[in-house]
C-alpha angles and dihedrals in degrees: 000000000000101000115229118233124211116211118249111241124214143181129270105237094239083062099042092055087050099057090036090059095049089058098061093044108032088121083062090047097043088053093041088055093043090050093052084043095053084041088056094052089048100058084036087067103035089052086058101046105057115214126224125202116230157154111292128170108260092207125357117290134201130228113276088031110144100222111234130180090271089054096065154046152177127249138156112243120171112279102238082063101052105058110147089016118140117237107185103070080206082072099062111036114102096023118122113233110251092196131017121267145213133231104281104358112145120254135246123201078211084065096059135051122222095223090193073082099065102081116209113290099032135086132206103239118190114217127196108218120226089228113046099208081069092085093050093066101031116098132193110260091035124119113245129187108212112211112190147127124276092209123013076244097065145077117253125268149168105287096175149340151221096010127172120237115235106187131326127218128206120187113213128227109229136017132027106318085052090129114211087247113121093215144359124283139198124214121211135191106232128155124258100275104034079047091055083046095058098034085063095041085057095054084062091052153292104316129200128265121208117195106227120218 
Protein backbone atom coordinates (compact mmCIF):
# COMPACT_ATOMS: atom_id res chain seq x y z
CA UNK A 1 0.00 0.00 0.00
CA UNK A 2 1.81 3.50 -1.39
CA UNK A 3 2.09 5.79 2.20
CA UNK A 4 0.90 9.14 1.97
CA UNK A 5 3.25 11.97 3.08
CA UNK A 6 2.06 15.23 4.59
CA UNK A 7 3.99 17.99 3.92
CA UNK A 8 5.82 19.43 6.57
CA UNK A 9 4.70 23.21 7.24
CA UNK A 10 6.91 25.81 8.34
CA UNK A 11 7.04 29.21 9.24
CA UNK A 12 7.65 32.18 7.11
CA UNK A 13 10.44 33.77 8.54
CA UNK A 14 8.63 36.97 9.15
CA UNK A 15 6.51 34.83 11.32
CA UNK A 16 8.95 32.98 12.79
CA UNK A 17 10.84 36.19 14.04
CA UNK A 18 7.84 37.26 15.29
CA UNK A 19 7.10 34.60 17.32
CA UNK A 20 10.57 34.26 18.15
CA UNK A 21 10.59 37.87 19.49
CA UNK A 22 7.53 37.46 21.57
CA UNK A 23 9.18 34.72 23.32
CA UNK A 24 12.29 36.83 24.82
CA UNK A 25 10.21 39.58 25.84
CA UNK A 26 6.74 38.13 26.84
CA UNK A 27 7.29 39.67 30.41
CA UNK A 28 7.33 43.25 28.33
CA UNK A 29 4.25 42.21 26.50
CA UNK A 30 2.22 40.62 29.78
CA UNK A 31 2.80 43.94 31.61
CA UNK A 32 2.08 45.90 28.66
CA UNK A 33 -1.57 43.91 28.40
CA UNK A 34 -2.24 44.22 32.39
CA UNK A 35 -1.47 47.90 32.21
CA UNK A 36 -3.96 48.51 29.38
CA UNK A 37 -5.98 46.46 31.18
CA UNK A 38 -5.66 48.53 34.60
CA UNK A 39 -5.94 51.64 32.31
CA UNK A 40 -9.24 50.18 31.00
CA UNK A 41 -10.82 49.66 34.79
CA UNK A 42 -9.83 53.09 35.61
CA UNK A 43 -11.66 54.95 32.96
CA UNK A 44 -14.28 52.35 33.48
CA UNK A 45 -14.81 53.87 36.92
CA UNK A 46 -14.28 57.18 36.41
CA UNK A 47 -16.43 57.09 33.88
CA UNK A 48 -18.88 55.91 36.32
CA UNK A 49 -18.34 58.18 39.01
CA UNK A 50 -18.89 61.65 37.51
CA UNK A 51 -16.50 64.67 39.12
CA UNK A 52 -17.66 68.27 40.16
CA UNK A 53 -15.65 70.90 40.42
CA UNK A 54 -15.93 73.01 43.91
CA UNK A 55 -14.79 75.21 46.65
CA UNK A 56 -12.16 73.55 48.68
CA UNK A 57 -9.74 75.21 51.59
CA UNK A 58 -6.57 75.92 50.14
CA UNK A 59 -4.61 75.49 53.96
CA UNK A 60 -6.45 74.78 57.43
CA UNK A 61 -8.42 77.39 58.79
CA UNK A 62 -9.59 78.09 61.98
CA UNK A 63 -13.48 79.19 63.31
CA UNK A 64 -14.17 83.13 62.97
CA UNK A 65 -11.77 83.15 59.84
CA UNK A 66 -13.11 85.71 57.14
CA UNK A 67 -12.59 83.77 54.12
CA UNK A 68 -10.53 85.70 51.62
CA UNK A 69 -9.18 84.58 47.64
CA UNK A 70 -6.15 83.15 49.10
CA UNK A 71 -8.34 81.08 51.39
CA UNK A 72 -9.75 79.22 48.93
CA UNK A 73 -9.68 76.98 45.58
CA UNK A 74 -11.14 75.16 43.33
CA UNK A 75 -10.67 71.06 42.74
CA UNK A 76 -12.60 68.27 41.25
CA UNK A 77 -13.47 65.77 43.70
CA UNK A 78 -15.95 62.90 42.78
CA UNK A 79 -19.40 63.96 42.98
CA UNK A 80 -20.81 61.53 45.47
CA UNK A 81 -18.22 63.25 47.81
CA UNK A 82 -19.13 66.94 47.28
CA UNK A 83 -22.92 67.19 48.33
CA UNK A 84 -23.61 70.67 49.89
CA UNK A 85 -20.18 71.99 48.32
CA UNK A 86 -20.14 75.12 47.05
CA UNK A 87 -19.22 75.43 43.75
CA UNK A 88 -19.09 79.38 42.96
CA UNK A 89 -15.55 80.74 45.26
CA UNK A 90 -17.88 84.52 45.12
CA UNK A 91 -20.00 82.68 47.49
CA UNK A 92 -17.73 82.22 49.99
CA UNK A 93 -15.36 85.34 50.33
CA UNK A 94 -16.22 87.62 53.19
CA UNK A 95 -18.00 85.08 55.19
CA UNK A 96 -16.80 84.42 58.49
CA UNK A 97 -16.10 80.31 59.18
CA UNK A 98 -18.62 78.97 61.46
CA UNK A 99 -16.29 75.54 62.23
CA UNK A 100 -12.29 74.81 61.59
CA UNK A 101 -11.03 73.05 58.14
CA UNK A 102 -8.95 71.17 56.89
CA UNK A 103 -6.44 71.51 53.58
CA UNK A 104 -8.46 70.85 50.91
CA UNK A 105 -11.91 70.02 52.52
CA UNK A 106 -14.71 71.19 50.44
CA UNK A 107 -16.50 73.96 51.39
CA UNK A 108 -20.01 74.57 52.48
CA UNK A 109 -21.78 78.16 52.30
CA UNK A 110 -23.54 76.54 55.43
CA UNK A 111 -20.06 76.68 56.94
CA UNK A 112 -19.69 80.03 56.65
CA UNK A 113 -21.88 83.17 57.65
CA UNK A 114 -22.27 86.05 55.43
CA UNK A 115 -21.83 88.61 58.14
CA UNK A 116 -23.37 91.78 55.36
CA UNK A 117 -26.87 89.70 57.06
CA UNK A 118 -26.43 90.70 60.72
CA UNK A 119 -28.01 94.43 60.76
CA UNK A 120 -26.49 96.98 63.46
CA UNK A 121 -27.38 96.15 66.80
CA UNK A 122 -27.56 92.37 66.41
CA UNK A 123 -25.10 89.61 66.61
CA UNK A 124 -25.03 85.95 64.95
CA UNK A 125 -24.87 83.59 68.02
CA UNK A 126 -24.14 79.74 67.36
CA UNK A 127 -26.01 77.43 69.64
CA UNK A 128 -25.29 73.77 70.27
CA UNK A 129 -28.53 72.02 70.61
CA UNK A 130 -29.10 69.49 73.48
CA UNK A 131 -30.56 66.90 70.84
CA UNK A 132 -28.52 66.60 67.80
CA UNK A 133 -31.38 65.53 65.22
CA UNK A 134 -32.52 69.20 65.89
CA UNK A 135 -30.13 70.57 63.16
CA UNK A 136 -31.32 68.19 60.66
CA UNK A 137 -34.87 69.79 60.54
CA UNK A 138 -34.14 73.08 61.26
CA UNK A 139 -33.87 75.35 58.37
CA UNK A 140 -32.41 79.11 58.02
CA UNK A 141 -35.05 81.45 58.00
CA UNK A 142 -36.85 79.51 60.22
CA UNK A 143 -38.16 80.93 64.39
CA UNK A 144 -36.66 79.11 67.01
CA UNK A 145 -37.38 79.30 71.09
CA UNK A 146 -33.67 78.44 73.15
CA UNK A 147 -34.24 76.77 76.39
CA UNK A 148 -31.18 76.59 78.36
CA UNK A 149 -29.38 77.35 81.83
CA UNK A 150 -27.95 80.51 82.71
CA UNK A 151 -25.23 78.81 85.11
CA UNK A 152 -24.42 74.73 85.13
CA UNK A 153 -25.89 75.42 88.70
CA UNK A 154 -29.14 76.33 87.66
CA UNK A 155 -32.74 74.93 86.33
CA UNK A 156 -33.57 75.46 82.69
CA UNK A 157 -35.37 78.28 81.39
CA UNK A 158 -36.50 80.32 78.34
CA UNK A 159 -33.63 81.97 77.26
CA UNK A 160 -35.31 83.60 73.97
CA UNK A 161 -37.64 83.56 71.82
CA UNK A 162 -38.76 83.87 68.49
CA UNK A 163 -35.11 83.96 66.80
CA UNK A 164 -34.48 83.88 63.78
CA UNK A 165 -32.14 81.07 62.36
CA UNK A 166 -29.12 82.36 60.39
CA UNK A 167 -27.44 79.22 58.88
CA UNK A 168 -27.09 75.40 60.37
CA UNK A 169 -24.25 73.21 60.03
CA UNK A 170 -24.22 69.99 60.08
CA UNK A 171 -20.58 67.94 60.07
CA UNK A 172 -20.76 64.96 58.40
CA UNK A 173 -19.60 61.84 59.42
CA UNK A 174 -17.76 60.41 56.83
CA UNK A 175 -15.94 61.77 53.31
CA UNK A 176 -14.60 64.95 52.37
CA UNK A 177 -17.10 67.62 53.67
CA UNK A 178 -16.70 65.61 57.50
CA UNK A 179 -15.88 69.31 59.36
CA UNK A 180 -13.43 69.04 62.58
CA UNK A 181 -16.65 70.15 64.82
CA UNK A 182 -17.44 67.91 67.15
CA UNK A 183 -21.34 68.59 66.78
CA UNK A 184 -24.20 70.91 64.74
CA UNK A 185 -24.93 74.31 65.49
CA UNK A 186 -27.30 76.51 64.93
CA UNK A 187 -26.69 79.98 64.45
CA UNK A 188 -29.40 82.74 65.55
CA UNK A 189 -29.82 86.43 64.97
CA UNK A 190 -30.31 88.15 68.81
CA UNK A 191 -29.61 91.51 69.87
CA UNK A 192 -26.68 92.47 71.73
CA UNK A 193 -27.81 91.74 75.13
CA UNK A 194 -30.17 88.53 74.72
CA UNK A 195 -26.83 87.34 72.38
CA UNK A 196 -24.53 87.94 75.27
CA UNK A 197 -27.35 85.89 77.30
CA UNK A 198 -27.09 82.89 75.21
CA UNK A 199 -23.33 83.05 74.46
CA UNK A 200 -22.91 82.63 78.16
CA UNK A 201 -25.62 80.07 78.50
CA UNK A 202 -23.65 78.14 75.96
CA UNK A 203 -20.64 78.23 77.81
CA UNK A 204 -22.87 76.11 80.68
CA UNK A 205 -23.95 73.56 78.03
CA UNK A 206 -25.89 72.46 74.79
CA UNK A 207 -29.50 74.13 75.18
CA UNK A 208 -32.88 73.18 73.44
CA UNK A 209 -34.21 74.45 70.71
CA UNK A 210 -38.12 74.51 70.16
CA UNK A 211 -39.50 75.30 66.19
CA UNK A 212 -42.01 77.70 66.52
CA UNK A 213 -45.07 77.51 64.34
Amino acid sequence: MPTLSLPVLTASPRVARASDWLNRHRRFVAASLAAVTLLAVINAINASHPATSVAVATHALGAGTTITSSDVGVRSLPTSMTAGAATNLADLVGRTLLVPLVSGQPISTAFALDQRVIPAGYAAVPLRPAEATVAAIVRPGERVDVIGQLRADTAPSLLANNLVVLTVTTPRTSGFLKSTSEASLIVVLANTSVAAQLAGASLAGPVAIALRS
